[in-house]
Steps between C-alpha positions, in 0.01 A plus 500: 500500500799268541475123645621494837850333409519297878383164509459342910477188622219280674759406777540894567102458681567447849238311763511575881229407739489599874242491788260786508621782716305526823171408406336285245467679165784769594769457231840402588759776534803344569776287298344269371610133432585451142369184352771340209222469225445240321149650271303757591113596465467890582166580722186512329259745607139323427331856506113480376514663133142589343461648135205675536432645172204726436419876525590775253856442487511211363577433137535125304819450763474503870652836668719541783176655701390131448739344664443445953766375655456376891750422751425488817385124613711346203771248558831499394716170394838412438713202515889473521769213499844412582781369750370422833727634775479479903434841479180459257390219685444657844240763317325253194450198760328639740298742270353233271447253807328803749707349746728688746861335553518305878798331615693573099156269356208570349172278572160459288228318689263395223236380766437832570173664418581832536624702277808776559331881443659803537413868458610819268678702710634195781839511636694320213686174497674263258205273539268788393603704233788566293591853274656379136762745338526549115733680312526484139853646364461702735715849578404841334305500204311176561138521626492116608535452851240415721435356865195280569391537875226283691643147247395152662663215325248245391704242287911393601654249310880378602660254264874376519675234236861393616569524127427834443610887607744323780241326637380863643116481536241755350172646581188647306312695680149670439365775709152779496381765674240728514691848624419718312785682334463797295516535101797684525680326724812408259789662570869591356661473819585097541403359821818377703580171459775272748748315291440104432517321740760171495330276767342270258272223587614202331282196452790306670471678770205230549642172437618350812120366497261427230172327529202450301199288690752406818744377251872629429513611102787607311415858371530595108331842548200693671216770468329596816168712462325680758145655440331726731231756347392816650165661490501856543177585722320810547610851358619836597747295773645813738316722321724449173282516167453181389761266739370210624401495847570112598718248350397190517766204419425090343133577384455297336773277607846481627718260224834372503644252275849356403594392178827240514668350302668183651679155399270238393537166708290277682508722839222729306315206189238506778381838414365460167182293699482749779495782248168369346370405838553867659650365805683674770894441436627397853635803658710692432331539132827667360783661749873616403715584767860595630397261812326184552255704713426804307394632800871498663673626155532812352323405118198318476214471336207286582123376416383281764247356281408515150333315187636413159312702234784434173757215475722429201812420319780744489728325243868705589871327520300260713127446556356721768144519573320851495219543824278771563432482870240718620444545906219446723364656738511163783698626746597860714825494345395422158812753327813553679765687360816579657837749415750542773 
C-alpha cells in the first residue's frame, strides 16, 4: 500500500467553545465561537483500564479478552490557548469565576463560606457550564472532531506584554467534565465554527490606571491566574450513566493571583520587607484600569487585598521588578473584574 502523499497542518485543527444548549451537560448545537489558537491539548478521556489476565485464553502475552475498558464516571481534560477577544471574554470570565455578569462586572466575595453548586441537568448558564468543540483537519475523511459537553473551566490565565503580538492579550484556559460521551463519538462532519473574531483585548486597553499596593506603577507586562476547582458529586445526575449529579465550585479554594512585571523605583523598595513579613498590601493589592475608578470604566481588573508570595529582579532594557501577588479573601469584593 502507498503512503498517503498529503501532508496537513497543526493550524488546520480548529477550537470553538460555546455554552451548553439548554441544560447543563447538553452539547452545544449552534455556531460556535472559534478561538485563534495559540497550542492545543486534545481531551483526554481518563477511562478506568484493567488488564486482567488469566483464564484459558491467555498465552505468555495478554489478549484482547484481557483488556476492560470503563467509561462511564471518568473525566475528560483538555486545555487550549490563544488571543483573548471581547467575545471570549464574556463566556471564559464568568465560567472560571462562577460568577454571573451584573451591571457589565463580575464580583468574587472571598468572605463567603458557601460554596456555588449546581446540578446535571439545571437550566444552563455561562457561569455553569460550557460545551468545547474540536475538530482536527476536519472535512470528509478525517475521524477527528469532537464536542465536549457539561466542561467547567477550573484554571484561566490572561497575560498581555506591550512588546509582544500588538500588545493583544492571551489566555490559557483549562476545563473537565464528567458527561459522559460515548466511544464513538468522533465524527467526519466538522462542527461549525464562526470566523475570528477582531475585537481584541489589548493590555493597553488597561493603562489609564495602574496600581500595585495603592501605588501608581509603570507596567512592563502581566499574567493574571484564576483558580477555581470543581468537585463532581454524586452519580447517575438526571438519570445519565455516570454524570455527576452536583457541581460543586472553590473546594478547596477559590485563587487568584497576578504576576507583574513593573519599573523598579522607590514607590515599590518597600516590598521586599513586606514580602517576608506576609502583610496585607494596602488596598487595592494590584488593579489596572481604563478609569481611576474601575468601577465607572469599562476595563478593570482588581484585588482588593492580597500578599506577596515571590519578589525579584527582572533585568530587561531597564530594571523592572517581577511580583507574584496572590489575593485574599478580606473583604466582599475581594475580585472584581470588569469589560464594558
Amino acid at each position: 500500500m502507498a503512503i498517503n502523499a498529503v501532508f496537513n497542518s497543526s493550524k488546520e485543527m480548529t477550537v470553538g467553545v460555546g455554552l451548553d444548549a439548554s441544560n447543563v451537560g447538553s452539547a452545544f448545537a449552534g455556531t460556535y465561537t472559534q478561538i485563534e489558537t495559540d497550542s492545543i491539548t486534545p481531551p483526554t478521556f481518563n477511562d478506568v483500564r484493567v488488564e486482567r489476565r488469566g483464564g484459558a485464553t491467555s498465552g505468555i502475552m495478554t489478549s484482547t479478552a484481557d483488556h476492560f475498558i470503563y467509561t462511564p464516571g471518568a473525566t475528560i481534560e483538555g486545555s487550549v490557548s490563544g488571543f483573548l477577544t471581547d467575545e471570549l471574554h464574556a463566556i471564559l470570565i464568568p465560567a472560571v469565576t462562577g460568577v454571573a455578569i451584573s451591571s457589565s462586572a463580575y464580583t468574587v466575595d472571598g468572605t463567603t463560606t458557601s460554596n456555588v453548586t449546581f446540578q446535571h441537568n439545571d437550566s444552563s448558564a455561562l457561569n455553569k457550564t460550557l460545551t468545547f468543540a474540536y475538530n482536527g483537519v476536519g472535512g470528509s475523511g478525517f475521524e477527528d472532531c469532537i464536542a465536549i459537553p457539561g466542561c467547567v473551566v477550573t484554571s484561566l490565565t490572561l497575560s498581555g506584554d506591550p512588546n509582544e503580538d500588538g500588545g493583544r492579550m492571551k489566555f490559557d484556559a483549562s476545563w473537565t467534565s464528567r458527561t459522559p460521551v460515548a466511544a464513538n463519538a468522533y465524527s467526519t462532519t466538522a462542527l461549525t465554527m464562526g470566523a475570528y473574531s477582531t475585537s481584541y483585548v489589548f493590555l493597553g486597553d488597561y493603562s489609564v490606571h495602574s496600581q500595585i499596593g495603592d501605588a501608581d506603577v509603570l507596567l512592563k507586562s502581566l499574567s493574571l491566574t484564576i483558580e477555581n476547582p470543581v468537585v463532581f458529586g454524586g452519580f447517575g445526575g438526571n438519570g445519565t450513566d455516570g454524570a455527576p449529579m452536583t457541581y460543586v465550585r472553590s473546594v478547596p479554594g477559590f485563587v487568584v493571583t497576578a504576576n507583574p512585571i513593573v519599573k523598579y523605583d522607590t514607590t515599590l523598595d518597600g516590598l521586599w520587607d513586606l514580602s517576608r513579613a506576609a502583610t496585607t498590601l494596602a488596598s487595592p493589592a494590584f488593579e489596572i484600569s481604563d478609569n481611576a475608578d474601575p468601577s465607572a470604566g469599562n476595563r478593570s481588573f482588581s484585588i482588593t487585598d492580597g500578599i506577596i508570595t515571590e519578589i525579584g529582579w527582572d533585568e530587561g532594557d531597564y530594571l523592572g521588578l517581577s511580583l507574584a501577588i496572590k489575593g485574599t479573601g478580606d473583604t466582599s469584593t475581594s475580585l472584581y473584574i470588569r469589560h464594558a
